[in-house]
C-alpha positions as CSV (number, residue, x, y, z in Angstrom):
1,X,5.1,-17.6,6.4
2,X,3.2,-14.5,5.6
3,X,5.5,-12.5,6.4
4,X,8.3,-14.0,3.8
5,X,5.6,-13.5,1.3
6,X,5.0,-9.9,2.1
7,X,8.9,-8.8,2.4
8,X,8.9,-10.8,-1.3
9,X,6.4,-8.6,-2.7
10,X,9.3,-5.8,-1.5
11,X,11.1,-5.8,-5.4
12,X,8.2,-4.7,-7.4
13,X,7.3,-2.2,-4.9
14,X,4.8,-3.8,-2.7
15,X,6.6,-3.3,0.6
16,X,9.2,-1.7,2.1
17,X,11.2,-3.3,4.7
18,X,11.5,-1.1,7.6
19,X,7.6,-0.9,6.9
20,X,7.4,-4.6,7.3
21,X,10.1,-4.8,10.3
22,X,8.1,-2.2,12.5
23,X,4.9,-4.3,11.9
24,X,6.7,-7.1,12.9
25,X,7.4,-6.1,15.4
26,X,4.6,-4.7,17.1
27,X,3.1,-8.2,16.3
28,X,5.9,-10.0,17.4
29,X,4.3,-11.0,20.9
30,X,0.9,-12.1,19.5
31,X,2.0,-14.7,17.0
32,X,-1.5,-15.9,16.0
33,X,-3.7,-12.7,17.3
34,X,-5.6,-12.6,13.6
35,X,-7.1,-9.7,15.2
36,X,-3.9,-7.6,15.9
37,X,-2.7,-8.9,12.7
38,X,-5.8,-6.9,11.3
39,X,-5.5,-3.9,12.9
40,X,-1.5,-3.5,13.0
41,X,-1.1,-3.9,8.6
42,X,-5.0,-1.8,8.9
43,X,-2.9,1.1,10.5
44,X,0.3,0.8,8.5
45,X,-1.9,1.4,5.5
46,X,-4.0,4.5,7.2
47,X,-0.2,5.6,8.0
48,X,1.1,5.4,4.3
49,X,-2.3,6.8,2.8
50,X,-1.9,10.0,5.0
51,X,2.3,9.9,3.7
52,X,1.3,9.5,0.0
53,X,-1.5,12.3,0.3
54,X,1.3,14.6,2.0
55,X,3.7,13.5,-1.4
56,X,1.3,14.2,-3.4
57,X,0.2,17.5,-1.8
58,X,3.7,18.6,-2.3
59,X,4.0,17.6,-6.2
60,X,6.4,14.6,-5.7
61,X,4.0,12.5,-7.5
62,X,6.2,9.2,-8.4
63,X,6.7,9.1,-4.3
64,X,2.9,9.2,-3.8
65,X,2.4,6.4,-6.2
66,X,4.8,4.1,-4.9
67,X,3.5,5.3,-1.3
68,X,-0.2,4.7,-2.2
69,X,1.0,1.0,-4.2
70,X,1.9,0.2,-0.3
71,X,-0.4,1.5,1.4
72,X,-3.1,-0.9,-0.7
73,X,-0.6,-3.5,0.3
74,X,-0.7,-3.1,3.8
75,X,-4.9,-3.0,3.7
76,X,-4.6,-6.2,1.5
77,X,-2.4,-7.8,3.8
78,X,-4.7,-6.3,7.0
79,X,-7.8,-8.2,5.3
80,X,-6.0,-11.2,4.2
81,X,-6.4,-13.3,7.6
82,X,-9.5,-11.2,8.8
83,X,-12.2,-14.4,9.0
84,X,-15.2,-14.5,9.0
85,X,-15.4,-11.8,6.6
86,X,-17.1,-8.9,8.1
87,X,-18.0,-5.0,7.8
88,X,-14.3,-4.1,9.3
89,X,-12.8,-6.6,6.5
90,X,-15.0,-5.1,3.6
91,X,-14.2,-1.5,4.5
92,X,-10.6,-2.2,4.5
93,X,-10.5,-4.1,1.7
94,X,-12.6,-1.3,-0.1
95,X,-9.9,1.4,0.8
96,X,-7.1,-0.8,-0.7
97,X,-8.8,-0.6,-3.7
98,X,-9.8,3.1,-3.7
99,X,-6.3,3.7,-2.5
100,X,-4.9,1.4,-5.6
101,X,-7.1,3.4,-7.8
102,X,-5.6,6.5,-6.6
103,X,-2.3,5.2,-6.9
104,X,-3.6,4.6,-10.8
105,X,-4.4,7.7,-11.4
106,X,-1.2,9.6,-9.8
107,X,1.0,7.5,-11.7
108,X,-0.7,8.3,-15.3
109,X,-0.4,12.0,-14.5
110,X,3.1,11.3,-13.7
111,X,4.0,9.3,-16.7
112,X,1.7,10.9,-19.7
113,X,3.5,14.0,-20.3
114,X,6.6,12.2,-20.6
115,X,4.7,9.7,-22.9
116,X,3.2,12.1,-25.1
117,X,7.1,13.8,-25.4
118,X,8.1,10.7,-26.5
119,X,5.8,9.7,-28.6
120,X,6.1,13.7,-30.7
121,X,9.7,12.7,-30.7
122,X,9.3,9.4,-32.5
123,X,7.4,10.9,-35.4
């Protein structure tokens, strides 16, 4: 069941599906592991972090965002099932949020020229 609600987070950007079908797969034998479920969606996220960084590194900033937007996903999704809470679950779920932030802040630089373009336009 989690896994339909991750691929349906997949039209606003939240996941990608061959993202979600290699996960799946590598958790495909441990149906119920909550602790490969942790670190399998922990390490897709490290894996899109170090993708978006690269994006971003090479100026395609709207890819980074998108990439980092997923990456927070995967952490998110990582976390989700990881009981009881503990210092592995709070450290991921603090890098989805630093990693959402960053995907924040690369999206405003990509957008705010075009806004301010606009917006000169208009008056």
């Amino acid at each position: 069941a989690e896994m339909l609600a991750i691929l349906g987070t997949a039209p606003y950007g939240g996941a990608d599906l061959s993202e979600v079908h290699r996960i799946g797969r590598e958790l495909q034998a441990r149906v119920g592991d909550d602790d490969a479920w942790f670190r399998a969606w922990a390490a897709g996220g490290d894996r899109l972090r170090e993708r978006a960084r690269a994006a971003e590194d090479g100026g395609h900033r709207m890819t980074a965002a998108s990439t980092y937007l997923r990456a927070c996903a995967q952490y998110q999704h990582a976390e989700h099932f990881r009981h009881p809470k503990d210092a592995a679950a709070l450290e991921v779920f603090q890098r989805s949020l630093l990693i959402l932030n960053t995907n924040l802040i690369v999206t405003v630089r990509s957008w705010f020229p075009t806004l301010i373009k606009a917006a000169l336009k208009s008056k």
